[in-house]
N, C-alpha and C positions, 0 to 999 in steps of 0.2 A: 466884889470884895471890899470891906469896910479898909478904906487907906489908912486913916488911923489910928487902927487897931494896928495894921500889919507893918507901915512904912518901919525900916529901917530908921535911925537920925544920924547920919554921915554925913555931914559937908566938906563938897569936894575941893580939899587941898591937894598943894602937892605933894603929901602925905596920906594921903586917901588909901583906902584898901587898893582902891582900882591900879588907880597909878602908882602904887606899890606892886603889884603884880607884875603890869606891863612892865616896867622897870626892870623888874627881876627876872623876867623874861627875856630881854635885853642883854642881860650880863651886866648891868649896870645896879649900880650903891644903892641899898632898901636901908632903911633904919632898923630894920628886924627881917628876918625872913617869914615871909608870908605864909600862911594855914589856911589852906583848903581842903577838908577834908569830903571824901565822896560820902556824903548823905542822900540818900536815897529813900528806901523803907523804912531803915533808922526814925524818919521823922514823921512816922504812923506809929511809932511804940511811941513817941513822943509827945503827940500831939490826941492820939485816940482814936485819927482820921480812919477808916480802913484799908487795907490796901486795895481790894477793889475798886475802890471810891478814887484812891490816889493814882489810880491806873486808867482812868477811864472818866476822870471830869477834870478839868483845867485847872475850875477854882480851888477844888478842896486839894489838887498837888501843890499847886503855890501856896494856900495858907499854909498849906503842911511845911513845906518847905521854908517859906519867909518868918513862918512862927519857931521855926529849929533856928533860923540864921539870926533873929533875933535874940532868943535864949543864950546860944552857946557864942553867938560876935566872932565868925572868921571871916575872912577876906572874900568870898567867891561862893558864889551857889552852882550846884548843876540841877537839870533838871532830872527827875528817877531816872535811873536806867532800866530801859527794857529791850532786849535785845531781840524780842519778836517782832518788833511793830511792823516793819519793814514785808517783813515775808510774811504776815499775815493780810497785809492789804494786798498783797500779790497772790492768795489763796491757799495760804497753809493754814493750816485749827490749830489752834490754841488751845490752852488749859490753864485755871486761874486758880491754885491751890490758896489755903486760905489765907495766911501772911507769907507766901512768900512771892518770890518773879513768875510771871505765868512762862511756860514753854510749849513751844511749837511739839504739837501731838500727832500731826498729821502731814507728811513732807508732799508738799500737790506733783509733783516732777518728777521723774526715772532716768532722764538722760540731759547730760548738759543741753543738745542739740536745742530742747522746748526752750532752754533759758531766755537763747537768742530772740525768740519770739512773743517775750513779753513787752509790753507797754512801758516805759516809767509811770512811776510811782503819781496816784492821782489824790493826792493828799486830802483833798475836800473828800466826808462821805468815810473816812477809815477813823480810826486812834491816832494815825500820826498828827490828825488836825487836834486832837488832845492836847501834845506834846509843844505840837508851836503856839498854840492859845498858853499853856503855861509857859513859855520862853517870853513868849510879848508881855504877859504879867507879870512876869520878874524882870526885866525890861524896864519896864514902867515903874514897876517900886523901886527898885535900887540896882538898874542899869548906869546912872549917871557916878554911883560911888564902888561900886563892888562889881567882879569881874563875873559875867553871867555865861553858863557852860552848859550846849544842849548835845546832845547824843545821835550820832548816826551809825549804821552797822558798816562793817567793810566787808568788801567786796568778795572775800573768799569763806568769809560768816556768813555772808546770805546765801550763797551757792551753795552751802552747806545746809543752810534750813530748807532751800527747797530742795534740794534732792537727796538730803540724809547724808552725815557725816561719810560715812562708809561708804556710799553708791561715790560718794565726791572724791574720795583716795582711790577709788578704784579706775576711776575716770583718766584721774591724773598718771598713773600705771600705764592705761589701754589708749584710752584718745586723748592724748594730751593737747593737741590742737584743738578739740572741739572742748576743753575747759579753759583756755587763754581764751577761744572768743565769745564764752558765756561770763567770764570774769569782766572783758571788756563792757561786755552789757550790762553784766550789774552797777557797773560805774556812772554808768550812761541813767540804768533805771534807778537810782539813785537820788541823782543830783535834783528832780525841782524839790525834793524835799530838803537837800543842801539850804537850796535859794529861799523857800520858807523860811527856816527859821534863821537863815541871816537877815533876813528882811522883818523879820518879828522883833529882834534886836540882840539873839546873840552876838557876844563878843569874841566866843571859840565853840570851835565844831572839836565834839571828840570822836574821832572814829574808832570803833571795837570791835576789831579784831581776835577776838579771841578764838578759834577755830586754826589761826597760823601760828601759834606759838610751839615753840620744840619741842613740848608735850606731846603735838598732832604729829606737825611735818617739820621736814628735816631742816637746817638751815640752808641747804640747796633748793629744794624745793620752797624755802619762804623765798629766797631771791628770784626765782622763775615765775611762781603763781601768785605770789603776794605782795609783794614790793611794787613791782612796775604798775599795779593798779592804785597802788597804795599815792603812790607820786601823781596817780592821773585826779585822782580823790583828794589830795593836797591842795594842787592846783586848782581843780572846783572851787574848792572852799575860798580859799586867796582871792579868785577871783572875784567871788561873792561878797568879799568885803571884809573878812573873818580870818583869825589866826584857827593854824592847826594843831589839832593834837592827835597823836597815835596811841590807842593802850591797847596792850596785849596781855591778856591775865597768864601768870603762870612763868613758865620758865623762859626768858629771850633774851640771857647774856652771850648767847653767841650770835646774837643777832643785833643787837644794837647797832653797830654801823651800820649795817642796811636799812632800819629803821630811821637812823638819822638821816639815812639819803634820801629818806621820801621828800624831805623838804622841808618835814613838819618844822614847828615851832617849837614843839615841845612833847617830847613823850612819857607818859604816863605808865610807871613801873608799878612791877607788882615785888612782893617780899621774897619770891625766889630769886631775884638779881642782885648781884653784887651792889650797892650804892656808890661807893668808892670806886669799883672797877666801870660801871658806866659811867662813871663822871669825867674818868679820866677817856675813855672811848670817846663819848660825846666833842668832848673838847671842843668847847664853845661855840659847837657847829647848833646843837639840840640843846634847850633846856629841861630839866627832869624837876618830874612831879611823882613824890611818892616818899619813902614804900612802907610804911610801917604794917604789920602783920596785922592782919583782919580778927585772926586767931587769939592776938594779944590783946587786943583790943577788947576782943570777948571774954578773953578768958584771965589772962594777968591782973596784977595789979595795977592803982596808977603809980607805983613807984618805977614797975617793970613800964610801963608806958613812957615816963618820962624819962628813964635811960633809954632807950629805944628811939625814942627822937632824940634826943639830944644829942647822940651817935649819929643819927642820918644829918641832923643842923653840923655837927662836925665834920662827917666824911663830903657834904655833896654842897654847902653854904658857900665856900673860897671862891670870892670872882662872880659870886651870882649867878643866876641859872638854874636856882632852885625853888619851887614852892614846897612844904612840907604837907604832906597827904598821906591819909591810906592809899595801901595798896592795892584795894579795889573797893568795892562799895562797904561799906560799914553792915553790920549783922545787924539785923533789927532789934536784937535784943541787948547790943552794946550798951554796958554800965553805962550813966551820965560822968559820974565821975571819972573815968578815961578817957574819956572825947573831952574833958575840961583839961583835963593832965596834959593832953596829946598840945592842944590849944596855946597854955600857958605854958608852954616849951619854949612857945617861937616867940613868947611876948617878953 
């Protein structure tokens, strides 16, 4: 990668994007509330890269990525999210449609029981070595000024990709003992890919979740199958050297407190939650990142854009604890001009 072509030029004050994060993270005084917006694909309609290319080579995700965070100057990069990686180095096929997220086409498992029987995660030799080669690139260009965010799946997502959504609620119905000790293991099978990319040089692991959200299962069953693994995935990450994040796409205002009790750092909402009403759940336990609507973002104006944050800088800003973000990853086809709206909110 030509450095400077791509460097960022942030010198780190204590005013920095970074330590404007962490800070806010904290609950502690920002001069502005900080914008991270999930850029992901987004930054292959942007840059021209393709998204196979951005899925599957380290260099061309980072320029992709570092040439959006230079363009559009917010606080924090992630790396793409792809919520296969994981179960596909553990033996599930894939499908790589042509701009969009590949998904898992083929679930390799029929019963929790095989879960317990796999290996962790042997990162050399899969994609996920992709993902941590682009954490360590971003790292390196603008880990020292901007707060750098890599992707891991949670634990009742991946027991989901290997043995099919369905085969997994039906589980949870008939042997629910044998999906707690296939949960446990996914935790287990997990973590060296945690230590990778904290070791690469993320500065937050996000776990996604999205397979426990009240859409799927009920708020009783996120506290039974979800959570407890969730706090063991917490703890990984912490101990790795790294803040946590939780995001759950979709609907999890009746789960927020349990979500705050994983431990995390900070949870990452989507546009079905209240902003206002988690804020006041959270209560200075969880930081919140999020939520402005994906859909708006596609589709509105940037007028409707800039009301829209301006609204969530209102209800979730008081006391800190908030960075401003979509609510989940950005449409690839998102106007420029609304990712600048959304931007110029927080500034």
């Amino acid at each position: 990668m030509d450095v400077k072509e791509f460097r960022v030029n942030v010198k780190v004050t204590p005013d920095s994007p970074l330590d404007m994060v962490r800070r806010a993270l904290r609950f502690e005084e920002t001069t502005r509330v900080p914008a991270i917006p999930i850029v992901g694909l987004f930054a292959c309609s942007v840059t021209g890269i393709p998204v196979h290319s951005v899925l599957t080579d380290a260099d061309q995700q980072a320029q992709a990525l570092l040439r959006c965070l230079r363009e559009f100057s917010y606080d924090g990069v992630f790396t793409v999210m792809d919520l296969t990686l994981e179960a596909e180095a553990l033996g599930a096929e894939t499908r790589f449609p042509t701009d969009a997220f590949p998904y898992v086409s083929q679930h390799p498992l029929s019963d929790p029981t095989q879960i317990v029987e796999l290996d962790p995660l042997d990162v050399d030799g899969t994609r996920l070595n992709v993902f941590v080669d682009t954490t360590a690139a971003l790292a390196r260009e603008v880990g020292e000024s901007h707060l750098v965010s890599s992707y891991v799946i949670g634990p009742f997502t991946l027991a989901g990709h290997l043995l099919g959504i369905s085969r997994l609620l039906e589980a949870v119905m008939e042997t629910p003992d044998s999906v707690r000790a296939a949960l446990s293991r996914c935790v287990d099978i997990i973590e060296p890919y945690v230590g990778a990319l904290v070791a690469a040089g993320a500065h937050n692991i996000v776990i996604l979740e999205p397979s426990a959200s009240n859409s799927i299962i009920s708020p009783h069953h996120f506290r039974e199958f979800s959570r407890p693994f969730l706090e063991r995935q917490v703890e990984q990450i912490h101990h790795a050297g790294a803040m946590a994040t939780v995001h759950i796409c979709g609907r999890t205002g009746k789960i927020i407190k349990d979500m705050c009790e994983t431990g995390a750092d900070a949870l990452s909402i989507d546009s079905a939650v209240d902003l206002h009403e988690a804020k006041s759940v959270a209560h200075g336990q969880c930081a919140l990142i999020g939520n402005i609507d994906t859909s708006l973002l596609l589709e509105g104006t940037p007028d409707d854009v800039r009301h829209a944050a301006r609204e969530a800088i209102n209800e979730a800003s008081d006391g800190g604890g908030y960075v401003l973000s979509s609510g989940c990853d950005l449409p690839i086809e998102t106007p420029v001009q609304n990712l600048r709206a959304l931007l110029m909110s927080a500034r």
